[in-house]
C-alpha positions, 0 to 999 in steps of 0.5 A: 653505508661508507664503504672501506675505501670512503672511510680510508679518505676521511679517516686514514690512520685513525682507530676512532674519530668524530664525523661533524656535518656542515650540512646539518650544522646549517640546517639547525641553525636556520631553523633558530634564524626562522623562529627568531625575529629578524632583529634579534641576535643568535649567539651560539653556545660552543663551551666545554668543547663545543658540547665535544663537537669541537670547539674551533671548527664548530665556531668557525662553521657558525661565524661562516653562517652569520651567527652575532656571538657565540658564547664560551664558558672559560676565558681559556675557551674564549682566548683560544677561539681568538688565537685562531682568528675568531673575530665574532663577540664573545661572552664567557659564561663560567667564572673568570679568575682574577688573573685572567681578567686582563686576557679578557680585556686585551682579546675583546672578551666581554664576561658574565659577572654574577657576584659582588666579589667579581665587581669588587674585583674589576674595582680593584683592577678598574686602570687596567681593565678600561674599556671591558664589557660585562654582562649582569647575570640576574638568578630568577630562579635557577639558583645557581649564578646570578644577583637575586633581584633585590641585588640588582640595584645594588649592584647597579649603584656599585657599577655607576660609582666604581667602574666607570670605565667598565661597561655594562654591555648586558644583562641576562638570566637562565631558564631552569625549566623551560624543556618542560612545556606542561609546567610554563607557569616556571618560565612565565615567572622568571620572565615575569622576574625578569621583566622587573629587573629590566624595568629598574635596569631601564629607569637608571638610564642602563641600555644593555643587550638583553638575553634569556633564552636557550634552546627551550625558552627560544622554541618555547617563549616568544616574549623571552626572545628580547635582544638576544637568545642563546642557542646551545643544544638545538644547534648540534642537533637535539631538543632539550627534552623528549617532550619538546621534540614529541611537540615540535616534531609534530610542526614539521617546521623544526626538524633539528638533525644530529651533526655528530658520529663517532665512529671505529673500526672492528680491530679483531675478530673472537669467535666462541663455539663453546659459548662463555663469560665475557669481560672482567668479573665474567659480567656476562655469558655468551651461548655457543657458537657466539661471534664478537668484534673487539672495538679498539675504544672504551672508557678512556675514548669516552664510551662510558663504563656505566652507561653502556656495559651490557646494554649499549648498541652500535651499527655495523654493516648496516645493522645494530649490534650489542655491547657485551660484558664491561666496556674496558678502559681503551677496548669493547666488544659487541656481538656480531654473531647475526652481522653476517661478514664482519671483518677486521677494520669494518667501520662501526658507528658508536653515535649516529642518527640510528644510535642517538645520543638521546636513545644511549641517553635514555638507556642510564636515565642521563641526558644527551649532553653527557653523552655528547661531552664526554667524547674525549676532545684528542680522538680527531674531529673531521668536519665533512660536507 
């Protein structure tokens, strides 16, 4: 356990604040190096904040390792990531507004296009844009972005005729099961979608990076491992599923180790000898003789209201304490009755290896990237060795 004076180095006037392991970042990302071939590239996904792990420092551990890309959702994301001294290749998945296209231009940002709109905007503004990367994204199957099949020709034809001086730099798609191994026949089909995308794409004489796999389709899908495979949730430390870590835990080749702990301190102590009602609309009773710590973070901070009100669980002192009554907007208490020696400023971990971001997950019947991302990005993130 970090003792008082440790905590103070590392977070020295702080309420709250988020420990991120280098160690752990590397020993995740050798685990996708060993799974992959050599020649096919790890782009790493570090959008919405880098699933509030921190988008700069996260890109910056990942580049020290050797990642080939790292891919964004918004072109605010890519060009912040620039402004820091970022030098990998970009990609931004999400949309980019027609405003913005010259931003990706002037800071080498390759972008996904998915739609005939977004071409017929790079047409529109093809002088400017000379020189820009896309990436084609194909729907075979998730239904969200992407040119259906039958599309892609046309959209190829409109790419050689209108943008001459665009180049089409990849081509990809997105898996929308592939954390579910006793259903392969889902993936196999978009693979099998896919491969005939890829096969028209070649016969026109189009030569792009090709990419599919996420985490799941990376552990899952040799065939999908292509030029490229995009590595998001495995990199921070978790399977996509409980499925997929019951499977490869059971390997003892692919341990993943969660790299995020987010952390605060008790910042008062409230003892109850006659026991009673805790929190707004007495959510909940408390028998005499009670002992709660106040924590000075809540919904606000990103420890959810609905998730964790009455039911979440913290370490403190080694040992796990409970959430009572309704989390409010910046304060929660926990019951510390049975953690002997509780003190004002004790360091109270909120997420940690004991309490994972896939156990709260589970509690609501969420997933672990909620959990992870809704960490409010201005609490300070500490990269530590």
């Amino acid at each position: 356990m970090q003792t008082r004076n440790e905590r103070e180095i590392v977070a020295s006037g702080l309420r709250t604040w988020v420990e991120v392991s280098k160690a752990a970042i590397a020993e995740n990302y050798n685990v996708f190096r060993r799974i992959i071939p050599q020649k096919t590239l790890l782009m790493g996904v570090v959008k919405s904040n880098a699933y509030g792990h921190g988008l700069w420092d996260y890109a910056l551990e990942l580049e020290k390792l050797g990642a080939d890309w790292l891919a964004v959702d918004s072109i605010v994301e890519a060009v912040r990531l620039r402004e820091k001294g970022i030098t990998l290749p970009l990609l931004v998945l999400g949309y980019t507004l027609p405003e913005r296209l010259d931003d990706a231009k002037r800071h080498r940002v390759s972008l996904a296009v998915s739609t005939f709109e977004t071409l017929g905007m790079l047409r529109s503004g093809e002088d400017e844009l000379a020189g820009l990367n896309i990436h084609l994204k194909v729907d075979t199957g998730m239904h969200r972005q992407g040119f259906l099949p039958r599309d892609v020709p046309a959209a190829l034809s409109f790419i050689r005729s209108n943008l001459p001086r665009v180049s089409l730099e990849g081509i990809f798609t997105h898996f929308s099961s592939a954390d579910e191994p006793d259903r392969p026949e889902v993936t196999l089909g978009q693979i099998a979608e896919f491969e005939k995308v890829l096969l028209f794409v070649r016969s026109e004489g189009f030569r792009p990076i090709v990419h599919a796999a996420n985490t799941a389709g990376a552990l899952m899908y040799k065939a999908a491992h292509y030029d490229m495979v995009r590595i998001g949730k495995g990199l921070y430390g978790y399977f996509p599923s409980r499925a997929l870590a019951s499977r490869f835990n059971l390997d003892g080749k692919t341990e993943l180790r969660p790299v995020l702990a987010w952390k605060t301190i008790v910042a008062e102590i409230k003892r109850l000898p006659e026991g009673g009602w805790v929190g707004y609309n007495q959510s909940e009773s408390v028998p005499p003789g009670t002992v709660l710590a106040v924590l000075p973070v809540g919904y606000w901070h990103g420890y959810l209201r609905r998730v964790y009100s009455g039911v979440g669980r913290v370490k403190i002192r080694g040992k796990i304490a409970k959430v009572v009554g309704r989390v409010s907007m910046d304060m929660t208490s926990i019951d510390v009755t049975h953690n002997k020696g509780v003190q004002v400023g004790d360091e109270v971990e909120l997420i940690g290896r004991e309490v994972d971001a896939d156990a709260l997950a589970q509690m609501q019947e969420t997933i672990n990237y909620e959990i992870l991302t809704h960490i409010n990005p201005l609490i300070e993130r500490i990269y530590v060795d």
